[in-house]
VEXZAFI-850683 format. One line per field, with one value per residue: residue number from 1; residue in one letter; y negated, x negated, z negated of N, C-alpha, C in turn. Coordinates in nm, 2 decimals. Atoms other than C-alpha are relative to their C-alpha. Layout:
<marpas>
lose	(NUM_...)
rogu	(A_...)
n.north	(Y_...)
n.east	(X_...)
n.up	(Z_...)
ca.north	(Y_...)
ca.east	(X_...)
ca.up	(Z_...)
c.north	(Y_...)
c.east	(X_...)
c.up	(Z_...)
</marpas>
This chain:
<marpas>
lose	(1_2_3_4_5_6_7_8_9_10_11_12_13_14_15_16_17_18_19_20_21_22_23_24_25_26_27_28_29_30_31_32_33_34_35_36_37_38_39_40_41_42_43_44_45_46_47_48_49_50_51_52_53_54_55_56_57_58_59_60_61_62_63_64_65_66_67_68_69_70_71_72_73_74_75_76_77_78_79_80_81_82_83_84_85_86_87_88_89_90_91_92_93_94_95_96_97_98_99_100_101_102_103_104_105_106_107_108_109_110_111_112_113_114_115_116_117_118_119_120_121_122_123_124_125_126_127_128)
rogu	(X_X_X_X_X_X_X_X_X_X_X_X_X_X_X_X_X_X_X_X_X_X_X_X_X_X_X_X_X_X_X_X_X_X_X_X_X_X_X_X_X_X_X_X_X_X_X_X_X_X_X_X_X_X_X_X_X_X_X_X_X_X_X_X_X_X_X_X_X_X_X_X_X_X_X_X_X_X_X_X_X_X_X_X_X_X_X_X_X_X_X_X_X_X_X_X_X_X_X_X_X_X_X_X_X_X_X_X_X_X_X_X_X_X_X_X_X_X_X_X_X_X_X_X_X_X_X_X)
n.north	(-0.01_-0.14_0.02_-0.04_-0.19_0.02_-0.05_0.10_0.09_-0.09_0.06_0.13_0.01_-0.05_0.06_0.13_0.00_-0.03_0.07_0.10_-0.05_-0.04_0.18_-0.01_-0.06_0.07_0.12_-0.08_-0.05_0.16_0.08_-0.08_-0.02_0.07_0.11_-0.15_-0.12_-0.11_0.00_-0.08_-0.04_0.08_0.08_-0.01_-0.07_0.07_0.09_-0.08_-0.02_0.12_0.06_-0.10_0.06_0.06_-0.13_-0.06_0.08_0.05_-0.13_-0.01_0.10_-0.03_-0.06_0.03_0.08_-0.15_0.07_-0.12_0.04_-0.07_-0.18_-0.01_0.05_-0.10_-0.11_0.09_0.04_-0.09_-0.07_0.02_0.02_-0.14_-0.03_0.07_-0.07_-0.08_0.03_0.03_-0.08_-0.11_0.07_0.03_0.08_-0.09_-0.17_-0.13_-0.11_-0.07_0.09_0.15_0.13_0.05_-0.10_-0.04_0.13_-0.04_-0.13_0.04_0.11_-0.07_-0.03_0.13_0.05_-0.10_-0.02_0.13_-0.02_-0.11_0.02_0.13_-0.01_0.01_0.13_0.05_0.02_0.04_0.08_0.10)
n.east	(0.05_0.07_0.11_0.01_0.05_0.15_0.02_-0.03_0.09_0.13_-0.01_0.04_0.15_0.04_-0.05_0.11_0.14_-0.01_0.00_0.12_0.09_-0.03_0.07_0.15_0.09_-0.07_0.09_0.16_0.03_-0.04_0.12_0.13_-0.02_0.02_-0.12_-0.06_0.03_-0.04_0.02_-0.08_-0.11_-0.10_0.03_-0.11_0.06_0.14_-0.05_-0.07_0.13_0.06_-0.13_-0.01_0.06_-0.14_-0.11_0.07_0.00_-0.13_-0.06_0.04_-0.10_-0.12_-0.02_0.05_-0.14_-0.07_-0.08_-0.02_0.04_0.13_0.03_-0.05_0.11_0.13_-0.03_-0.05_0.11_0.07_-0.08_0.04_0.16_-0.03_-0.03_0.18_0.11_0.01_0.01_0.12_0.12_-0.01_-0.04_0.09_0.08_0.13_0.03_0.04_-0.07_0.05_-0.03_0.07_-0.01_-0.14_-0.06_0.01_-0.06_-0.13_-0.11_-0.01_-0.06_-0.14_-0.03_-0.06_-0.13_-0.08_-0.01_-0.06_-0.18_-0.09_-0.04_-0.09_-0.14_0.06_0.10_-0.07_-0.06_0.07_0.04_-0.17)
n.up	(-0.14_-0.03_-0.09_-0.10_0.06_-0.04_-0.13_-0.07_-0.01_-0.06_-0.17_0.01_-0.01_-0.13_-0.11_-0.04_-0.05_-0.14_-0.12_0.05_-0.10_-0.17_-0.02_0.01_-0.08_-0.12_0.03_-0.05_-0.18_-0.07_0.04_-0.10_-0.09_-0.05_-0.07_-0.01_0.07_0.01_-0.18_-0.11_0.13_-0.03_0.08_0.09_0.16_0.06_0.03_0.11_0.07_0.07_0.14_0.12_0.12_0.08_-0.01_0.05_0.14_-0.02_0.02_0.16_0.13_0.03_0.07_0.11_0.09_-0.01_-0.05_-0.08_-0.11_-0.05_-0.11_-0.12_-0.11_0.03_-0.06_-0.13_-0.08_0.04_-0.09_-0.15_0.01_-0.02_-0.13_-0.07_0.01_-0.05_-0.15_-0.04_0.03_-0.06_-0.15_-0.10_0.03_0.14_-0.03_0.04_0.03_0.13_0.10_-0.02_0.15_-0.09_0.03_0.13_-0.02_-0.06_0.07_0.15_-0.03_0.04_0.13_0.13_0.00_0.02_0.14_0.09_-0.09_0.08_0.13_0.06_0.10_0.15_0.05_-0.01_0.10_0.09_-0.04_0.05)
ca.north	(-0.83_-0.49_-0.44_-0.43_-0.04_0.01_0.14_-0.20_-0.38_-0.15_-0.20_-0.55_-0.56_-0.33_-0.54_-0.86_-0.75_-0.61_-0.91_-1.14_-0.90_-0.87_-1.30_-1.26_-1.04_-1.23_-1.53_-1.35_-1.30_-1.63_-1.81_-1.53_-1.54_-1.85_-2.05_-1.65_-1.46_-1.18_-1.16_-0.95_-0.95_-1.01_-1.35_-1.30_-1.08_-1.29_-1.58_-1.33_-1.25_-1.61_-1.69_-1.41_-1.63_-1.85_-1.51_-1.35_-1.54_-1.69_-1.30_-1.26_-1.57_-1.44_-1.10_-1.20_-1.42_-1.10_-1.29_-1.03_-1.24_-1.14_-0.78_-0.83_-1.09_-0.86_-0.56_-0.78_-0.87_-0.57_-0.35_-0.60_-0.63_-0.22_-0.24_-0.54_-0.32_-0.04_-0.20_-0.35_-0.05_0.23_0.31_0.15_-0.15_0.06_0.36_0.51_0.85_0.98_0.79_0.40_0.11_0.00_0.32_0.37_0.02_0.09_0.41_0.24_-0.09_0.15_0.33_0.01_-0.08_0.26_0.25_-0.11_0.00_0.29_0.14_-0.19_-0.03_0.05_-0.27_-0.46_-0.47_-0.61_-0.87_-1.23)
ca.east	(2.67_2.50_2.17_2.02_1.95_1.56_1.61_1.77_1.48_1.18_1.37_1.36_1.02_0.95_1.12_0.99_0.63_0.71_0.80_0.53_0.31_0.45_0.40_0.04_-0.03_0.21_-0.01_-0.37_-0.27_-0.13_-0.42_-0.73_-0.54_-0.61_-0.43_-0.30_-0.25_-0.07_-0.22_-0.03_0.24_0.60_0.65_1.01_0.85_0.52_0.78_0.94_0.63_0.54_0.92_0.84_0.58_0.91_1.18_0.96_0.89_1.28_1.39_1.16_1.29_1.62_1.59_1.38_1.70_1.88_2.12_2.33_2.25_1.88_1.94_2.13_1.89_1.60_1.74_1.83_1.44_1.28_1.53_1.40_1.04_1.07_1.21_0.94_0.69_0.78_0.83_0.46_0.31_0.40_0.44_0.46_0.31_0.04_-0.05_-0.26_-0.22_-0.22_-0.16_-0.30_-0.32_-0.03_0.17_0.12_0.25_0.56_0.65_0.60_0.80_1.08_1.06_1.12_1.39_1.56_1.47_1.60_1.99_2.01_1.98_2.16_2.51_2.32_2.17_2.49_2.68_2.40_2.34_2.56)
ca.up	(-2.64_-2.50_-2.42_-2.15_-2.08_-1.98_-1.64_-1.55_-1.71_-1.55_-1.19_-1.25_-1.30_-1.02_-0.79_-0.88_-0.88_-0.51_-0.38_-0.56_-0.41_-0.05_-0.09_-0.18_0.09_0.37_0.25_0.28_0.65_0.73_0.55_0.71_0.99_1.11_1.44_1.54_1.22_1.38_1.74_2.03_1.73_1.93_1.84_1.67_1.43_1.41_1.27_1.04_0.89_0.83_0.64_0.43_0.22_0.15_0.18_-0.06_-0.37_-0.29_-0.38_-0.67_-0.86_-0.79_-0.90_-1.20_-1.30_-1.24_-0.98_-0.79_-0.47_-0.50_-0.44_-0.14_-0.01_-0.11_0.02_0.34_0.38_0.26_0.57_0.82_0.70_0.73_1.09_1.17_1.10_1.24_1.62_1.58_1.42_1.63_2.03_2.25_2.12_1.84_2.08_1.82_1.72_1.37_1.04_1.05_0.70_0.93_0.90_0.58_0.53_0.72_0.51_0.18_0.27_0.37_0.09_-0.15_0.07_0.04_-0.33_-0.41_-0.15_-0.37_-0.72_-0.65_-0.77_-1.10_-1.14_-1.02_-1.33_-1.54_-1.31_-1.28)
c.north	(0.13_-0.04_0.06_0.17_-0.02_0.03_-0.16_-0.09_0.02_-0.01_-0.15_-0.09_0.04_-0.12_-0.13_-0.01_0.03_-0.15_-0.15_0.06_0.00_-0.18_-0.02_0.06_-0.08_-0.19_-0.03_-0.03_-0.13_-0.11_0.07_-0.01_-0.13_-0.09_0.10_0.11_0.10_0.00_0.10_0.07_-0.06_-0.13_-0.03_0.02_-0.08_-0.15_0.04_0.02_-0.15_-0.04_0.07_-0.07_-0.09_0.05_0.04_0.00_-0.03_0.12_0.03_-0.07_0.08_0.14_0.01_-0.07_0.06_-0.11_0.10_-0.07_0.02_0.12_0.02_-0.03_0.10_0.11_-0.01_0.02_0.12_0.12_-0.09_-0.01_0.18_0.03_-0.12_0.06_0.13_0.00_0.00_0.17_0.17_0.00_-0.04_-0.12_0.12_0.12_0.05_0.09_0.02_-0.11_-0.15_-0.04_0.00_0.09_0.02_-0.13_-0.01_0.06_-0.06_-0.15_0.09_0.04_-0.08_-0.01_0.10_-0.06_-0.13_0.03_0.06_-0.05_-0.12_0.01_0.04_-0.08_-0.13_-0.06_-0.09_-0.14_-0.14_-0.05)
c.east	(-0.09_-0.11_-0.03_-0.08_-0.17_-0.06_0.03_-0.10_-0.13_0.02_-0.02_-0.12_-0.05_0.02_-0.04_-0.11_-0.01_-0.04_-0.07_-0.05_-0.02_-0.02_-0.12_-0.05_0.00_-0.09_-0.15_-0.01_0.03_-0.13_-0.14_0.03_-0.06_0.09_0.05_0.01_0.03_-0.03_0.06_0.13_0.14_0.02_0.15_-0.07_-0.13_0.08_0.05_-0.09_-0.05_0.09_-0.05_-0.12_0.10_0.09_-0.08_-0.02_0.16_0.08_-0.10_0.05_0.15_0.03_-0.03_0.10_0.09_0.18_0.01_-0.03_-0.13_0.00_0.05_-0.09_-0.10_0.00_-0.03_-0.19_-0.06_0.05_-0.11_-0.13_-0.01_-0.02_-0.13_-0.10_-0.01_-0.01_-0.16_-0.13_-0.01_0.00_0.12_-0.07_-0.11_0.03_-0.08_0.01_-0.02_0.09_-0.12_0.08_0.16_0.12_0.03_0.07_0.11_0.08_0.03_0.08_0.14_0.06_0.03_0.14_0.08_0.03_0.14_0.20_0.01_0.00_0.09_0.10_0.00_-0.07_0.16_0.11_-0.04_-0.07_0.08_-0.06)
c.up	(0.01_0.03_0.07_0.01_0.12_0.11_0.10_0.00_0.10_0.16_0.01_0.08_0.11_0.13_0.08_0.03_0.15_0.10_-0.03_0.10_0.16_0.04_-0.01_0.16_0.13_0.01_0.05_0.13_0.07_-0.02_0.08_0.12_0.13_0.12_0.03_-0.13_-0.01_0.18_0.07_-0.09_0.12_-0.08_-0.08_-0.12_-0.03_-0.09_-0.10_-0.11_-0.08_-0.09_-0.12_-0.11_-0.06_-0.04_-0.16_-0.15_-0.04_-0.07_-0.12_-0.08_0.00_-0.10_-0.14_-0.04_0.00_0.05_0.15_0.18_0.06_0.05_0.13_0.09_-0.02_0.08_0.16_0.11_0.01_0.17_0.08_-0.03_0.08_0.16_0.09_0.04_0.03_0.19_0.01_-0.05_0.10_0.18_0.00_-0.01_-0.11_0.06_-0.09_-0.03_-0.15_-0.07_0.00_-0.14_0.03_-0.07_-0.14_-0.11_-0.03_-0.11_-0.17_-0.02_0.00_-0.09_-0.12_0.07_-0.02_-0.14_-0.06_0.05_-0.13_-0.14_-0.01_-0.08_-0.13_-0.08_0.05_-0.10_-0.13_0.07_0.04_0.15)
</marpas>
């Protein structure tokens, strides 16, 4: 049997710690949040936001058992977390100007989900 090569393990890792993390945080806000934890939040995306403490973890176990169904789902959440957060963080709901937490958010959510599209077909092979 081959081993596994150290780019497949190190994405792995990456991937799973993401979406631990993105459950921690989606937790923080649900729990601080109180009976509104996303106020003047559309309430599609305010419901979206709340799966993702189930979505979330659900996509770490998977990829962490390196089960080609996680990176899809993953990919899946990560794209619409991305586009979630870009409706609420920008106009015309988020007129402010400049760079915001928010924004900054946004760009780095995207950027996983790019990251995770583009490596799935080199992580696909090594995964059942």
């Amino acid at each position: 049997m081959r081993s596994t090569p150290r780019h497949v393990d190190a994405l792995t890792y990456v991937f799973t710690a993401v979406f631990a993390y993105g459950t921690v945080v989606h937790l923080v806000q649900l729990v601080g949040g109180g009976s509104d934890p996303y106020p003047g939040v559309p309430v599609a995306i305010a419901w979206f936001f709340v799966a993702l403490v189930v979505l979330d973890p659900l996509a770490a176990v998977l990829i962490a058992r390196r089960r080609r169904i996680g990176l899809v789902f993953g990919a899946a959440i990560l794209l619409l977390d991305a586009a979630a957060n870009a409706v609420v963080n920008y106009p015309p709901h988020d007129p402010t100007d400049g760079i915001t937490a928010g924004r900054v958010g946004q760009a780095v959510v995207t950027a996983l989900a790019v990251l995770l599209v583009c490596t799935t077909p080199r992580l696909w092979r090594w995964y059942r």
